[in-house]
Chimera marker file (.cmm) of the C-alpha trace (Angstrom):
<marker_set name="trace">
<marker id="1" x="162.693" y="97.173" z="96.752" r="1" g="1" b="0" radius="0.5"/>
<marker id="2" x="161.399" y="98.777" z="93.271" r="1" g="1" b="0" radius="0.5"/>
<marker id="3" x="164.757" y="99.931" z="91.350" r="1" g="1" b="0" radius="0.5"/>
<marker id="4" x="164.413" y="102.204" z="88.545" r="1" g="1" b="0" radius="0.5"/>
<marker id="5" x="166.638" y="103.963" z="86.479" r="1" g="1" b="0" radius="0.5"/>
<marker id="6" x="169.957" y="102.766" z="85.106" r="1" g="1" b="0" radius="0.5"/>
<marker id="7" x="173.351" y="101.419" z="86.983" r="1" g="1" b="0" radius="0.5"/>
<marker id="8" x="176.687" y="101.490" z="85.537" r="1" g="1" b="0" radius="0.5"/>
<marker id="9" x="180.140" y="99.601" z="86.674" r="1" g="1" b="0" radius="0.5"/>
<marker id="10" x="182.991" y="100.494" z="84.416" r="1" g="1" b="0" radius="0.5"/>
<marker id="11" x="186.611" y="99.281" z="84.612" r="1" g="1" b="0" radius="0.5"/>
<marker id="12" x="189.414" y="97.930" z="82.508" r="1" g="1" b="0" radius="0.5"/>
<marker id="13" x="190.559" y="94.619" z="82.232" r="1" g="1" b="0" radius="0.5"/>
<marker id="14" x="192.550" y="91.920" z="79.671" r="1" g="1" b="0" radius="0.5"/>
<marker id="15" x="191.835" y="90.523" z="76.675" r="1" g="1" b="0" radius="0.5"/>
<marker id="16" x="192.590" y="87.088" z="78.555" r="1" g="1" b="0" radius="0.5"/>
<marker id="17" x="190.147" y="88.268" z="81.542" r="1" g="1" b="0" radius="0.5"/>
<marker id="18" x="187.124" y="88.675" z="79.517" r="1" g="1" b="0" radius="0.5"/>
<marker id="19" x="185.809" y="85.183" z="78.868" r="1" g="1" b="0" radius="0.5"/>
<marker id="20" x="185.647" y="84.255" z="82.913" r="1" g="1" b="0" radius="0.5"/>
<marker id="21" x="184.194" y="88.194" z="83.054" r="1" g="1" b="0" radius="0.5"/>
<marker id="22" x="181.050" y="87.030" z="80.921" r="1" g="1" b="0" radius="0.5"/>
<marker id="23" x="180.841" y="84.094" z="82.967" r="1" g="1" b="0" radius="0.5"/>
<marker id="24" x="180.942" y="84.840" z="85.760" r="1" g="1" b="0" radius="0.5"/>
<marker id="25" x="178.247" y="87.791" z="85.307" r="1" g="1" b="0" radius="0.5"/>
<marker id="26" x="175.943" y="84.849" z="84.131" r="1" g="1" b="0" radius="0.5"/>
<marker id="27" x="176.442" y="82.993" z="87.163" r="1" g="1" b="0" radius="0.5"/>
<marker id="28" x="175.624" y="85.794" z="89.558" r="1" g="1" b="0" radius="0.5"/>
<marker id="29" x="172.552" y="86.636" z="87.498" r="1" g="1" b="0" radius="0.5"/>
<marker id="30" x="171.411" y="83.267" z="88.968" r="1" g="1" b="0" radius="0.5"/>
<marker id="31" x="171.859" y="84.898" z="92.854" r="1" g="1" b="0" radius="0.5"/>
<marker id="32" x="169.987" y="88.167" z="91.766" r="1" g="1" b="0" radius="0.5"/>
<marker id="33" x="173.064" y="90.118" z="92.459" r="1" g="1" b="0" radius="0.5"/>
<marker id="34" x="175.527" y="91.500" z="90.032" r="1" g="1" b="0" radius="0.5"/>
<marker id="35" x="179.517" y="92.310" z="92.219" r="1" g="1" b="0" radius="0.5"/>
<marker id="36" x="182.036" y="94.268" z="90.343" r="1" g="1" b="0" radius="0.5"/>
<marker id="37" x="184.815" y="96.269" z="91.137" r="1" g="1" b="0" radius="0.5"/>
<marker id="38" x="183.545" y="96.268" z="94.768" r="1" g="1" b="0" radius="0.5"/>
<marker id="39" x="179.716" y="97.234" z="93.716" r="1" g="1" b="0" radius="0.5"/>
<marker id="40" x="176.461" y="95.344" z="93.992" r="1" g="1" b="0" radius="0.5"/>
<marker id="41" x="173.737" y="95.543" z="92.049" r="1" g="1" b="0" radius="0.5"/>
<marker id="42" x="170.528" y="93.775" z="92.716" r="1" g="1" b="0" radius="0.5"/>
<marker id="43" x="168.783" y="93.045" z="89.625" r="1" g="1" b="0" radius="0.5"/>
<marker id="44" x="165.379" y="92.190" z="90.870" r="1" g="1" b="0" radius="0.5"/>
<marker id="45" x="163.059" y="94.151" z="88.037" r="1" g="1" b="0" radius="0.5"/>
<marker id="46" x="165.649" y="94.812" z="85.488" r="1" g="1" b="0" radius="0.5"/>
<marker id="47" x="164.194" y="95.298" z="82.000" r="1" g="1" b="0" radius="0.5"/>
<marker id="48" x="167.532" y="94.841" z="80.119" r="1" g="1" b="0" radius="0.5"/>
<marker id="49" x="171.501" y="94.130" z="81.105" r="1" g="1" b="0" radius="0.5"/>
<marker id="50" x="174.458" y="94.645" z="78.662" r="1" g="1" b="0" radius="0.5"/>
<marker id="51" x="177.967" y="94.070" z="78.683" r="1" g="1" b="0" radius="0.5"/>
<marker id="52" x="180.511" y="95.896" z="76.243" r="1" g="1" b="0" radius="0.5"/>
<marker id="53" x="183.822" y="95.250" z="75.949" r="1" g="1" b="0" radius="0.5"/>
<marker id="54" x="185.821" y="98.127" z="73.723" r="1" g="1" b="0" radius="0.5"/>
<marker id="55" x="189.168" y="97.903" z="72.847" r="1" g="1" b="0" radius="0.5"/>
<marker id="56" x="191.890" y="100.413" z="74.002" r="1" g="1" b="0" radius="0.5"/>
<marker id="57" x="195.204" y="99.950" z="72.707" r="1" g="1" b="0" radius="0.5"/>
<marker id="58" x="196.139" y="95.989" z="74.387" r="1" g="1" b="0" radius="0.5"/>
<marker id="59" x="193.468" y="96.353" z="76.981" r="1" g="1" b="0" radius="0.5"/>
<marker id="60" x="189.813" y="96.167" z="77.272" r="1" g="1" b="0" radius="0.5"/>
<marker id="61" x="187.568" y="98.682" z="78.998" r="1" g="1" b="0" radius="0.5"/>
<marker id="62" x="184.224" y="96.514" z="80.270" r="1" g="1" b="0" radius="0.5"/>
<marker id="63" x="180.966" y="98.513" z="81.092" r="1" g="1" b="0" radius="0.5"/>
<marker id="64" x="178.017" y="96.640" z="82.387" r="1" g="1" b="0" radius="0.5"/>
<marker id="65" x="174.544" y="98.402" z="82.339" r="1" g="1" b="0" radius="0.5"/>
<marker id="66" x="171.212" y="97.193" z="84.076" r="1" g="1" b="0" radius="0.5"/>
<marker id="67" x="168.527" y="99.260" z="83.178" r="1" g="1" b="0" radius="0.5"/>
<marker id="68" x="165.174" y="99.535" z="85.081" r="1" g="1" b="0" radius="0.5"/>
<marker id="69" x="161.886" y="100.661" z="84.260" r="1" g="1" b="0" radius="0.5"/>
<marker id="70" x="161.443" y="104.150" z="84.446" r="1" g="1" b="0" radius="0.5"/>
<marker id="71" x="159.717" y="106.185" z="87.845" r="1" g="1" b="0" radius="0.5"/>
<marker id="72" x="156.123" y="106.204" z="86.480" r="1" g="1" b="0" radius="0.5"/>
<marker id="73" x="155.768" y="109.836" z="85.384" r="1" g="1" b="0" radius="0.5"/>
<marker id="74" x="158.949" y="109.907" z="83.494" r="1" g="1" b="0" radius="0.5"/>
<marker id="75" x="159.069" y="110.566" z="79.905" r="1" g="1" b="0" radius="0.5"/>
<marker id="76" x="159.281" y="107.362" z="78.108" r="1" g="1" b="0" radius="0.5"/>
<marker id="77" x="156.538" y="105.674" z="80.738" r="1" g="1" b="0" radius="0.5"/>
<marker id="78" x="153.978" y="104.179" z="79.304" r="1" g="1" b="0" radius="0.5"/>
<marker id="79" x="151.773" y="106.582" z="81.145" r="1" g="1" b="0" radius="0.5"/>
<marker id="80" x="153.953" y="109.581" z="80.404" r="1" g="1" b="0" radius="0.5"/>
<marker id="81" x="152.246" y="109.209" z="76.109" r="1" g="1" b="0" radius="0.5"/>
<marker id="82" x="156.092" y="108.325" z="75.074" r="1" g="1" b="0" radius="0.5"/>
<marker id="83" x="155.209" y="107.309" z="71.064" r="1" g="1" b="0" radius="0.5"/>
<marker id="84" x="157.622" y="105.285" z="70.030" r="1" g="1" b="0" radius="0.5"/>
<marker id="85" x="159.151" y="103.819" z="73.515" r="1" g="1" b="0" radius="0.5"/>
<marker id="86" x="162.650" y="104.887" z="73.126" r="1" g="1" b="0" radius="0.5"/>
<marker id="87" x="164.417" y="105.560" z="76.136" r="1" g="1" b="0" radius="0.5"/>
<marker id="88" x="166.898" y="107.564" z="74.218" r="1" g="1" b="0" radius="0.5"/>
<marker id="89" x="170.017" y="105.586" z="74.690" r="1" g="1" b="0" radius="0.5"/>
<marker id="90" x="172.098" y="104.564" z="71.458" r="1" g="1" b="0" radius="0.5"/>
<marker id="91" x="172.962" y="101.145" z="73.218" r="1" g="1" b="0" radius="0.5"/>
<link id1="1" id2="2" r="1" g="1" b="0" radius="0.2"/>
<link id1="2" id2="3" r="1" g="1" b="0" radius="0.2"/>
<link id1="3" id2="4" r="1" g="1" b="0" radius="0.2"/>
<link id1="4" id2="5" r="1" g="1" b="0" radius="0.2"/>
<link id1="5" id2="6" r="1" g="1" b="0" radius="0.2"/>
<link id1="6" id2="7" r="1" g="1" b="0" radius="0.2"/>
<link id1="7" id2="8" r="1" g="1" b="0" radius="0.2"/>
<link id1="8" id2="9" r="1" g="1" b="0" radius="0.2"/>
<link id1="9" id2="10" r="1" g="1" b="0" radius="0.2"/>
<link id1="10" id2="11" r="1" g="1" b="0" radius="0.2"/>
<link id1="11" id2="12" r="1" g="1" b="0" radius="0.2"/>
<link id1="12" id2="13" r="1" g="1" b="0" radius="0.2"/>
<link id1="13" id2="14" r="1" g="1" b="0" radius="0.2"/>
<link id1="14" id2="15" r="1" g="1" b="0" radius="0.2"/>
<link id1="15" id2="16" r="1" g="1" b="0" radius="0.2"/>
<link id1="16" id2="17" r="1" g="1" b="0" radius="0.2"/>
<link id1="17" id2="18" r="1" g="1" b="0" radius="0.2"/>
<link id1="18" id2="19" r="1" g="1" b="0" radius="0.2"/>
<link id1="19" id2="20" r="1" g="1" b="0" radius="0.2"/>
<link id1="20" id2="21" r="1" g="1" b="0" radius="0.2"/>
<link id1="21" id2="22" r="1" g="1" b="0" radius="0.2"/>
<link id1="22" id2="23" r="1" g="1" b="0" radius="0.2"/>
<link id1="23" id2="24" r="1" g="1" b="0" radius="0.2"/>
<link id1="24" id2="25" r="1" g="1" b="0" radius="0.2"/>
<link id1="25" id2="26" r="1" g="1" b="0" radius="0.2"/>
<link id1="26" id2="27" r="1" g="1" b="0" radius="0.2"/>
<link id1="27" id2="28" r="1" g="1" b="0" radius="0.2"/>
<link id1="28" id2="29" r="1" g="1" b="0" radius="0.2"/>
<link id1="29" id2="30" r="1" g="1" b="0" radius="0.2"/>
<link id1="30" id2="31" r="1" g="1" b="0" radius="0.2"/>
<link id1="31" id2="32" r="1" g="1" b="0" radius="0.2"/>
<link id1="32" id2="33" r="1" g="1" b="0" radius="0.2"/>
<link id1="33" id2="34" r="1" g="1" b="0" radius="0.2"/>
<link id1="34" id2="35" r="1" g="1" b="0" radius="0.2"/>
<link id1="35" id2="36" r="1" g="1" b="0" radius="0.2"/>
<link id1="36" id2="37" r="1" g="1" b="0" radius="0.2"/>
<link id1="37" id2="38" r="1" g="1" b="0" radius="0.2"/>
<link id1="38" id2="39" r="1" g="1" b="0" radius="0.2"/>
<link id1="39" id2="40" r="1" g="1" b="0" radius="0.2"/>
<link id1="40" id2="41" r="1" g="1" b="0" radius="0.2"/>
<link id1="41" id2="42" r="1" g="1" b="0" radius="0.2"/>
<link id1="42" id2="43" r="1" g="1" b="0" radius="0.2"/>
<link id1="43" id2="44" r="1" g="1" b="0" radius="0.2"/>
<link id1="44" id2="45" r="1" g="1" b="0" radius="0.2"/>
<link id1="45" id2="46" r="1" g="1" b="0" radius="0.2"/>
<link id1="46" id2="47" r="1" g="1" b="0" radius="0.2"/>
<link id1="47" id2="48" r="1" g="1" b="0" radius="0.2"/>
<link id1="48" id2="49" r="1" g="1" b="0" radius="0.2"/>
<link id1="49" id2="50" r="1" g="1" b="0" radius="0.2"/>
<link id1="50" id2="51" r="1" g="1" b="0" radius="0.2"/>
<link id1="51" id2="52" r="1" g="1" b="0" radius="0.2"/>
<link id1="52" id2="53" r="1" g="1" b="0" radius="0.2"/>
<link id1="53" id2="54" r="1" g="1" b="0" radius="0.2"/>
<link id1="54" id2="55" r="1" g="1" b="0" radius="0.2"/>
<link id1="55" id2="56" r="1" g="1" b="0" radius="0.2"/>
<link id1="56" id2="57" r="1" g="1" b="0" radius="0.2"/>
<link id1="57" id2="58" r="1" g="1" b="0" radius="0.2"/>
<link id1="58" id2="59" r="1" g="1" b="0" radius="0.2"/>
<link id1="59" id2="60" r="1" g="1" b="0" radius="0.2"/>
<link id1="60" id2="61" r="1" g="1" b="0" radius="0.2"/>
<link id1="61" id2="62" r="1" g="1" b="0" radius="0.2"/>
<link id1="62" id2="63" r="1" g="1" b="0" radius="0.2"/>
<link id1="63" id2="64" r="1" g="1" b="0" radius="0.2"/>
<link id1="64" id2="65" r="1" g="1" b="0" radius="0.2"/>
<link id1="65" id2="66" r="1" g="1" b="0" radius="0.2"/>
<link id1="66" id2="67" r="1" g="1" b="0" radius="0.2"/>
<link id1="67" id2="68" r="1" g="1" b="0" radius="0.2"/>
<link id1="68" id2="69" r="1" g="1" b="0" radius="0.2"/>
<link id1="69" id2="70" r="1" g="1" b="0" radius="0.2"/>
<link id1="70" id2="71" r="1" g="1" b="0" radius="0.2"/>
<link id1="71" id2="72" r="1" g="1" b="0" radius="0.2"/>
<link id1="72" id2="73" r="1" g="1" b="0" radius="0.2"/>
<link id1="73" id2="74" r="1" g="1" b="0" radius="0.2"/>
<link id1="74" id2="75" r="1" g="1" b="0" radius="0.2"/>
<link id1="75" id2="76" r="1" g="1" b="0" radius="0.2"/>
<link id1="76" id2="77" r="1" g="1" b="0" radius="0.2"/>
<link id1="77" id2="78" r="1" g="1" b="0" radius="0.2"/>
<link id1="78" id2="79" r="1" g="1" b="0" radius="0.2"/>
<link id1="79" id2="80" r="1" g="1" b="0" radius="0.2"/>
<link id1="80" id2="81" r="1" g="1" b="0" radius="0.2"/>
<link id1="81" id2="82" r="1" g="1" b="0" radius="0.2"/>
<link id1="82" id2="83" r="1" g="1" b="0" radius="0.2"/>
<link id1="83" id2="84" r="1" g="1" b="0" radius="0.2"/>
<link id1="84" id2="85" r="1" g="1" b="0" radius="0.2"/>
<link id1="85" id2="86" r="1" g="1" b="0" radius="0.2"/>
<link id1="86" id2="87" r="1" g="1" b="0" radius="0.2"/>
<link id1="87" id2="88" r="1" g="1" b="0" radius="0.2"/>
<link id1="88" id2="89" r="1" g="1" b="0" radius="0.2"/>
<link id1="89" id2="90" r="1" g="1" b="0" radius="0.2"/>
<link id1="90" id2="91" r="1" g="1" b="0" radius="0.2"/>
</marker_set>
């Protein structure tokens, strides 16, 4: 199935949680199939996949992004005449 757009899990966790976090999103890249906080996302396509991990207070607050290519059409496609390729995200 062609995915496109962007998917977003966000939740907070530990300082001490983070390490086996990173990890563990590594090994589930291997299986094509990202699972947190009780969502899936296949990652068949993806053009890019971040983690962030920001600080609030003694706690962490993780976001993990997969971003797809964009529905062809859309501005920013290569199609679409977008000049310099920015999708308009700061991250």
């Amino acid at each position: 199935m062609t995915q496109y757009g962007k998917r977003t899990v966000q939740f907070p966790i530990t300082l001490e949680e983070a390490p086996a976090l990173v990890r563990r999103i590594g090994e589930q890249m291997a299986s094509g199939v990202i699972s947190l906080e009780g969502r899936s996302i296949e990652i068949d396509g993806y053009e890019s996949i971040g983690i962030s991990l920001k600080r609030t207070g003694d706690k962490l607050r993780a976001r993990v992004k997969v971003k797809f290519p964009k529905r062809p059409g859309e501005a920013g496609d290569p199609d679409g005449g977008d000049p310099d390729g920015s999708d308009g995200d700061d991250d």
